[in-house]
C-alpha positions as CSV (number, residue, x, y, z in Angstrom):
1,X,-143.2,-45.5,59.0
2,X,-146.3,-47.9,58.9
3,X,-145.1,-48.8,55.5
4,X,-141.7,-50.1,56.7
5,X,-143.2,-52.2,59.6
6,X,-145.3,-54.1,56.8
7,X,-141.9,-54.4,54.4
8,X,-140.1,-55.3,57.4
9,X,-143.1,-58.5,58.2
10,X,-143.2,-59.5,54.8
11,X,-139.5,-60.1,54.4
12,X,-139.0,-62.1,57.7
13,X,-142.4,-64.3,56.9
14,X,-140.4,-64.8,53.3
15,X,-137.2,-65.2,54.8
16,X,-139.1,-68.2,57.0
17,X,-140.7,-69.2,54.3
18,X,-137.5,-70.0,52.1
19,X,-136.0,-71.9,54.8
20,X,-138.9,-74.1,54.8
21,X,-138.7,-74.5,50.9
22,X,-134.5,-75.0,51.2
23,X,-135.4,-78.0,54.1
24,X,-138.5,-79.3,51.4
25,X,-135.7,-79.4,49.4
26,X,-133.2,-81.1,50.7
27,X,-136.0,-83.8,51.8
28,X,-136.7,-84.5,48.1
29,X,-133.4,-84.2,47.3
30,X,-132.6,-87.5,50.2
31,X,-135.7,-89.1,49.0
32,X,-134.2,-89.7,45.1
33,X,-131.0,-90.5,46.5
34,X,-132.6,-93.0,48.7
35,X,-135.4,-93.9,45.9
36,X,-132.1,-94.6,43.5
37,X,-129.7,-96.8,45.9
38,X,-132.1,-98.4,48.6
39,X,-135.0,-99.2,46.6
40,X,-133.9,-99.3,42.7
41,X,-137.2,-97.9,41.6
42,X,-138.3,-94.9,38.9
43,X,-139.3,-92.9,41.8
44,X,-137.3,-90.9,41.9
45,X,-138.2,-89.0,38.7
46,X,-140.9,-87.6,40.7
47,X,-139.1,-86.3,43.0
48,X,-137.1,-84.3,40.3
49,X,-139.8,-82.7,39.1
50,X,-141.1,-81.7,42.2
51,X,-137.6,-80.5,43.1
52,X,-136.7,-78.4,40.5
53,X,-140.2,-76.3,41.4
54,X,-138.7,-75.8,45.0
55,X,-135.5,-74.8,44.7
56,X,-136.2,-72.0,41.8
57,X,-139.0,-71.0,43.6
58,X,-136.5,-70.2,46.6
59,X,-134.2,-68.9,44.6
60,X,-136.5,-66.0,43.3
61,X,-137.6,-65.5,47.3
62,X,-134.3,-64.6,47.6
63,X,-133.8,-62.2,45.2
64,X,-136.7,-60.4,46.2
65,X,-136.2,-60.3,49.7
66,X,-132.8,-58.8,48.8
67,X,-134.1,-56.1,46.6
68,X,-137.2,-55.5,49.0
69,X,-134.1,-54.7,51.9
70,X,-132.2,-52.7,49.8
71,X,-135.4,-50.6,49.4
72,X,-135.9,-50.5,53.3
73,X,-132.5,-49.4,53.4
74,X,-132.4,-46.4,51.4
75,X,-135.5,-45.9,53.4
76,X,-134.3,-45.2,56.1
């Protein structure tokens, strides 16, 4: 039982912790856009980089907070 409370905390503090990486995200993601019209400037390439660490990186949170349920499920 004691297990399933931990599971159960680690997949909401990963569940908040890929909403935070989807809003970095989408931040970077207005910054280039911004970085390419407003400004005209090679910022943006930056950003990029930095943005395609973020959104794999959620991506794989995902899957293993999906897995990690299915486990809790069959559980229970």
């Amino acid at each position: 039982m004691r297990s399933n409370e931990w599971m159960e905390k680690k997949i909401s503090d990963y569940k908040r912790f890929i909403v935070t990486l989807l809003i970095l995200s989408s931040y970077l993601y207005i910054g280039t856009l911004i970085s390419i019209y407003e400004y005209q400037t090679n910022f943006h390439y930056y950003l990029y980089a930095i943005l395609s660490l973020t959104l794999p990186s959620a991506i794989v949170m995902i899957a293993k907070t999906k897995r990690w349920q299915r486990k809790l499920m069959e559980n229970k």
